[in-house]
C-alpha positions as CSV (number, residue, x, y, z in Angstrom):
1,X,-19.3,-127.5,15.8
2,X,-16.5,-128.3,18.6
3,X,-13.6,-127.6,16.2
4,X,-15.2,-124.2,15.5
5,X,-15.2,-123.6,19.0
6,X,-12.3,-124.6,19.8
7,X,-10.4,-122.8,16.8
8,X,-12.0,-119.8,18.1
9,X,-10.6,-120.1,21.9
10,X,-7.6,-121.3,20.2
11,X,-7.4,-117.7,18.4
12,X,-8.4,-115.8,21.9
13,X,-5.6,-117.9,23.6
14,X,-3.0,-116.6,21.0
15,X,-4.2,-112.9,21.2
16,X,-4.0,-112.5,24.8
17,X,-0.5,-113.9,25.1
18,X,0.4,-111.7,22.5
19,X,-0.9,-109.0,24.5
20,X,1.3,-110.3,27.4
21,X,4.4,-110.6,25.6
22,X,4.0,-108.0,24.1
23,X,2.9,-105.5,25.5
24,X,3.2,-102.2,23.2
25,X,2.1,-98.9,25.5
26,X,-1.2,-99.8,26.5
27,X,0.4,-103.1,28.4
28,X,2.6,-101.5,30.3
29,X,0.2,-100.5,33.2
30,X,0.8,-97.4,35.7
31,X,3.6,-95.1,35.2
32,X,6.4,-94.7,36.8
33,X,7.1,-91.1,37.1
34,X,10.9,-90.6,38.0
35,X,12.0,-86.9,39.0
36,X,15.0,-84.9,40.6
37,X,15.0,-83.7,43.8
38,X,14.0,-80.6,45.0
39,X,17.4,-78.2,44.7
40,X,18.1,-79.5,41.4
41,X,18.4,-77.1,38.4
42,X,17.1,-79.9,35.8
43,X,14.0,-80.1,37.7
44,X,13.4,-76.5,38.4
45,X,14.3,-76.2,34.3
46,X,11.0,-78.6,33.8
47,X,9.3,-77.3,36.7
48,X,9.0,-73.7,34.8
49,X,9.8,-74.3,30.8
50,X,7.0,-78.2,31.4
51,X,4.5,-77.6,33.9
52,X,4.4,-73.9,34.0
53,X,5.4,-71.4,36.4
54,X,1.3,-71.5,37.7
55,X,0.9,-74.7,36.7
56,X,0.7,-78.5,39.4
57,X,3.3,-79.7,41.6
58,X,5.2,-83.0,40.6
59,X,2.9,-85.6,42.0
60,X,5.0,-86.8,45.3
61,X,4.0,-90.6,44.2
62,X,7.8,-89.3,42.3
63,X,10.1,-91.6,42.7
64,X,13.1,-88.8,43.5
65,X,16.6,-89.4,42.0
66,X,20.0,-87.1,42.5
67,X,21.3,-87.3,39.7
68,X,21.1,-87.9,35.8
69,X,22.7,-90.7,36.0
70,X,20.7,-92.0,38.4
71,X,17.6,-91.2,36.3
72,X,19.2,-93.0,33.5
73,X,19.4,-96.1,35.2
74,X,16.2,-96.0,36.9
75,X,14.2,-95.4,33.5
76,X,16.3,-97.6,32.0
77,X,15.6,-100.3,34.8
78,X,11.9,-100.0,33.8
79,X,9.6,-100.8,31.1
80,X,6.8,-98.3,32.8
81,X,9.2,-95.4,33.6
82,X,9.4,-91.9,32.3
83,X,11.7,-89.6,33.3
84,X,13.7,-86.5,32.3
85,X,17.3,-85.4,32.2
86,X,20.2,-84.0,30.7
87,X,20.4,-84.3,27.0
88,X,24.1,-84.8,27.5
89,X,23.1,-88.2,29.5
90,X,21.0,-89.8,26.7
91,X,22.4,-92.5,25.2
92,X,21.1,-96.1,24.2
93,X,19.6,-97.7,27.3
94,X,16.7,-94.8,27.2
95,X,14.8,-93.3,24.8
96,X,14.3,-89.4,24.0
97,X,10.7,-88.2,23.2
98,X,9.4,-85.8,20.9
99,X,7.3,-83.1,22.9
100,X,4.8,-81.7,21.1
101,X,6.0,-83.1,17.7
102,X,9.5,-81.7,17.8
103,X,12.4,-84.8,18.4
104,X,14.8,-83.6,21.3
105,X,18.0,-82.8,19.3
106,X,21.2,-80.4,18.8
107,X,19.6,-78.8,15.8
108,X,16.0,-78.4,17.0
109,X,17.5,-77.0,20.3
110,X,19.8,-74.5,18.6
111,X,17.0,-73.6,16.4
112,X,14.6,-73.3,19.0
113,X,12.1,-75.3,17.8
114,X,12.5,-78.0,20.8
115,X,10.7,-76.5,23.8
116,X,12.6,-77.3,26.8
117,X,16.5,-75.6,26.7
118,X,18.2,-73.8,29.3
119,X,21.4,-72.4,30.0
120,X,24.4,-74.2,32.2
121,X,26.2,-71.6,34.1
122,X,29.2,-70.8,35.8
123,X,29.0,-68.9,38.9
124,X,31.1,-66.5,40.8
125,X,31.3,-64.4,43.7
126,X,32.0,-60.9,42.2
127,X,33.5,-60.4,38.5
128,X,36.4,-63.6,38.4
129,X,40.6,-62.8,37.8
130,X,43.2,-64.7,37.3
131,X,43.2,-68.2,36.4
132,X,39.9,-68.9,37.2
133,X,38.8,-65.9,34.8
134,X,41.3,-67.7,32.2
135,X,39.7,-70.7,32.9
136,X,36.3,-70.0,32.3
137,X,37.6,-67.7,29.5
138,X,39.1,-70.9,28.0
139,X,35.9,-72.8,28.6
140,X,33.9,-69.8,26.4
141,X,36.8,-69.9,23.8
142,X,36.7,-72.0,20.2
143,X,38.6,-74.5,22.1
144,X,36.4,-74.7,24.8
145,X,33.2,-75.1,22.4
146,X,34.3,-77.6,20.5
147,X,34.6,-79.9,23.5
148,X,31.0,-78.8,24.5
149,X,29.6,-80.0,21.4
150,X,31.5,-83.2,21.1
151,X,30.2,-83.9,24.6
152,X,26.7,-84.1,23.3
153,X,25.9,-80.7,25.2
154,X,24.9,-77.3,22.8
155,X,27.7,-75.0,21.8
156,X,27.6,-71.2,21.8
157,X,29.5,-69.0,19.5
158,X,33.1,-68.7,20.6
159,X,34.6,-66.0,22.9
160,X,37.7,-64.6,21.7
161,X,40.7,-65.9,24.4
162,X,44.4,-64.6,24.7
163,X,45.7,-67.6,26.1
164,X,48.7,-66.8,28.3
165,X,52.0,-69.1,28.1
166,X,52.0,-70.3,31.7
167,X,49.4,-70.7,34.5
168,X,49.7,-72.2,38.0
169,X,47.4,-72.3,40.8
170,X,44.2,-74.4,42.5
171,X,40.6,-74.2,41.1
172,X,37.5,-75.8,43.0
173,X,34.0,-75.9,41.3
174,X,31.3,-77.9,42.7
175,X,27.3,-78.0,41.7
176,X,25.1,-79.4,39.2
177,X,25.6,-82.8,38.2
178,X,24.4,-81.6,34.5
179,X,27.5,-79.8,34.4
180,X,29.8,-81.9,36.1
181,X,30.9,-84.5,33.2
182,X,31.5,-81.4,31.1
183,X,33.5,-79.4,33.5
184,X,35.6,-82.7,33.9
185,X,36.7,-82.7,30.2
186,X,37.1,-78.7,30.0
187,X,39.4,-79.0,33.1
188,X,41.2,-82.2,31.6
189,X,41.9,-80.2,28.7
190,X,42.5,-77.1,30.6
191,X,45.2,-79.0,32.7
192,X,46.9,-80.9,29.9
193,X,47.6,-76.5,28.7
194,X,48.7,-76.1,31.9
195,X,50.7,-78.8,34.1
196,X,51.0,-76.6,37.1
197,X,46.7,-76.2,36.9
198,X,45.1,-78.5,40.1
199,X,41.4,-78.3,39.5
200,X,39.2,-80.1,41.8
201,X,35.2,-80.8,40.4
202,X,32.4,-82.1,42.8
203,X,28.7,-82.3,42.4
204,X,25.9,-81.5,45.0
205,X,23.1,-80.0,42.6
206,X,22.7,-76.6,41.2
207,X,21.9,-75.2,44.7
208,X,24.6,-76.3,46.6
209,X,26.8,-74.5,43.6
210,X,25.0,-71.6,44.2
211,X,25.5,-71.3,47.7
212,X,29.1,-72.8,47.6
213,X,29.9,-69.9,45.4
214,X,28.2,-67.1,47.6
215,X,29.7,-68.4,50.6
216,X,33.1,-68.4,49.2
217,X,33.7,-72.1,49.9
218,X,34.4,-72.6,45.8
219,X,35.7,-70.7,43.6
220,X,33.0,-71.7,41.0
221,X,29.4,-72.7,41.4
222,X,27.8,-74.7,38.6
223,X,24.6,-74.1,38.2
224,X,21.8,-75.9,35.2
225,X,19.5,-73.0,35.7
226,X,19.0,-69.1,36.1
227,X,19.7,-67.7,39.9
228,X,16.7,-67.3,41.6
229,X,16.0,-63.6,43.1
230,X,16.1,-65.0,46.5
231,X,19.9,-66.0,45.8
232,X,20.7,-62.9,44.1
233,X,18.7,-61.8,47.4
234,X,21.1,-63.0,50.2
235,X,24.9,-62.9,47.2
236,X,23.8,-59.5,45.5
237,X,27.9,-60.0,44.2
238,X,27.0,-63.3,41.9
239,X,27.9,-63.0,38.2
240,X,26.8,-65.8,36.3
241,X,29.0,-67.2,33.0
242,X,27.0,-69.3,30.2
243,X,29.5,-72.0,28.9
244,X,27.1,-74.0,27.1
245,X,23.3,-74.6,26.3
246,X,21.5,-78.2,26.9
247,X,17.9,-79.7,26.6
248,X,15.9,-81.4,29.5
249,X,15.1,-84.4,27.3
250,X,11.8,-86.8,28.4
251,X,12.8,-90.6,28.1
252,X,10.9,-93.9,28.9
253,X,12.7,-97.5,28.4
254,X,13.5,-97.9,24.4
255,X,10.6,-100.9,25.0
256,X,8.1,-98.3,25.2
257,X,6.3,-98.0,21.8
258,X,5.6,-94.0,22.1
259,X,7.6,-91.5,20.3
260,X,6.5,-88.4,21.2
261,X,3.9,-86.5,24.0
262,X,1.9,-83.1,24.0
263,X,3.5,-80.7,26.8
264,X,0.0,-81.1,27.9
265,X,0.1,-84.8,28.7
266,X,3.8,-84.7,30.0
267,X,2.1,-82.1,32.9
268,X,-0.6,-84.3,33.3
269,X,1.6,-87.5,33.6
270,X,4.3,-85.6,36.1
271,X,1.1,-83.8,37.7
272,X,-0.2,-87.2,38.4
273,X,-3.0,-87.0,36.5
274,X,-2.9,-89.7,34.3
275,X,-0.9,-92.6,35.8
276,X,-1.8,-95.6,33.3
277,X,0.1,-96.0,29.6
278,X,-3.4,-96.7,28.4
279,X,-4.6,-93.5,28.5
280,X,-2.5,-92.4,26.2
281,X,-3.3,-94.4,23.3
């Protein structure tokens, strides 16, 4: 009769330290929702194209972030987290989710079968000349696409380019942090075309490129979203210049047994609706 019993608490014994090591989604407790500030043109991407242009707020239980990178590292960091960012910025220490059944990929973006794309822009003051017209130019050109798409990021069908035989001069482009990494290689490349080519890249988020560009203190303004009126508002001059197309991907710790969300629960998640792993099942 004992060893009966005893077999048996033996068994619960095993079952609930299998539950604590490990874990699956239902183990993982509350979740850690991880956002970008306010300002930046990834969030305001998943604001609209996520939770809807009517839809909730981002709970402010957020844990707020300035970067990609820095949303990386924090999901990464965390077996609860979930978090979104830059498709270009996904590599192995997170893991990409499927939103509504549809993996977050180059193809399925291009396609448009993945829900959540947006454009990454270039910004000027006014229509741009000389070199930094060649340089954006060169950035749109089959040369320029083919760095865009080995960078991870979605490439666009080339813009014919007459590349001229010598270029001098100073460029400054400061914004989103989405765009950032790939401005740094088009300018690398742009500069190893052209020795006499000083191009200077800083970040600051979509809004500061925005407003840098307006303002006249760059020359470029990067920018992972479309102007808002109130921009176009107060710099009716701004043209804005696609050079490539990217996904907001959703990632949680590669740990995390789910694959894939509704849009609907990713709202409600973000909304702060459902904060334990549980309830998702």
């Amino acid at each position: 009769m004992w060893g009966k019993k005893w077999f048996l608490f033996s068994m619960v014994g095993i079952m609930l330290a299998g539950i604590l090591l490990f874990p699956g989604c239902g183990g993982l407790g509350e979740i850690m929702v991880v956002s970008r500030e306010e300002g930046s043109g990834t969030r305001a991407c998943f604001e609209e194209l996520v939770m809807g242009k009517d839809g909730p707020a981002i709970t402010d239980k957020a844990i707020l972030q300035n970067s990609n990178g820095a949303i990386r590292t924090a999901v990464a960091g965390s077996e609860s987290a979930i978090g979104y960012l830059s498709l270009g910025y996904v590599d192995e220490s997170v893991k990409a989710l499927a939103i509504d059944g549809t993996a977050c990929s180059v193809e399925n973006c291009r396609d448009g079968s993945y829900p959540v794309v947006r454009a990454l822009n270039f910004v000027t003051n006014g229509d741009p000349s000389g070199l930094v017209a060649h340089f954006i130019n060169f950035c749109q050109s089959a040369e320029g696409q083919a760095i865009v798409a080995a960078e991870g990021y979605i490439s666009m069908a080339p813009k014919p380019w007459d590349a001229p035989t010598i270029l001098s001069g100073e460029i400054s482009e400061a914004g989103s942090t989405t765009v950032q990494p790939l401005a740094e290689k088009l300018a690398a490349k742009f500069i190893v075309m052209y020795p006499e080519v000083h191009i200077t890249i800083s970040g600051g988020g979509s809004s500061v490129g925005v407003k840098s560009a307006g303002n006249g203190t760059v020359d470029i303004g990067a920018a992972s979203r479309e102007l808002k009126s109130s921009e176009l508002d107060k710099y009716p001059n701004l043209k804005t210049h696609v050079i490539a197309r990217d996904a907001v991907a959703l990632v949680v710790h590669p740990d995390n047994d789910i694959t894939g969300l509704t849009k609907e629960q990713v709202r409600d998640i973000f909304a702060g609706n459902i904060t334990e792993w549980s309830a998702i099942g």
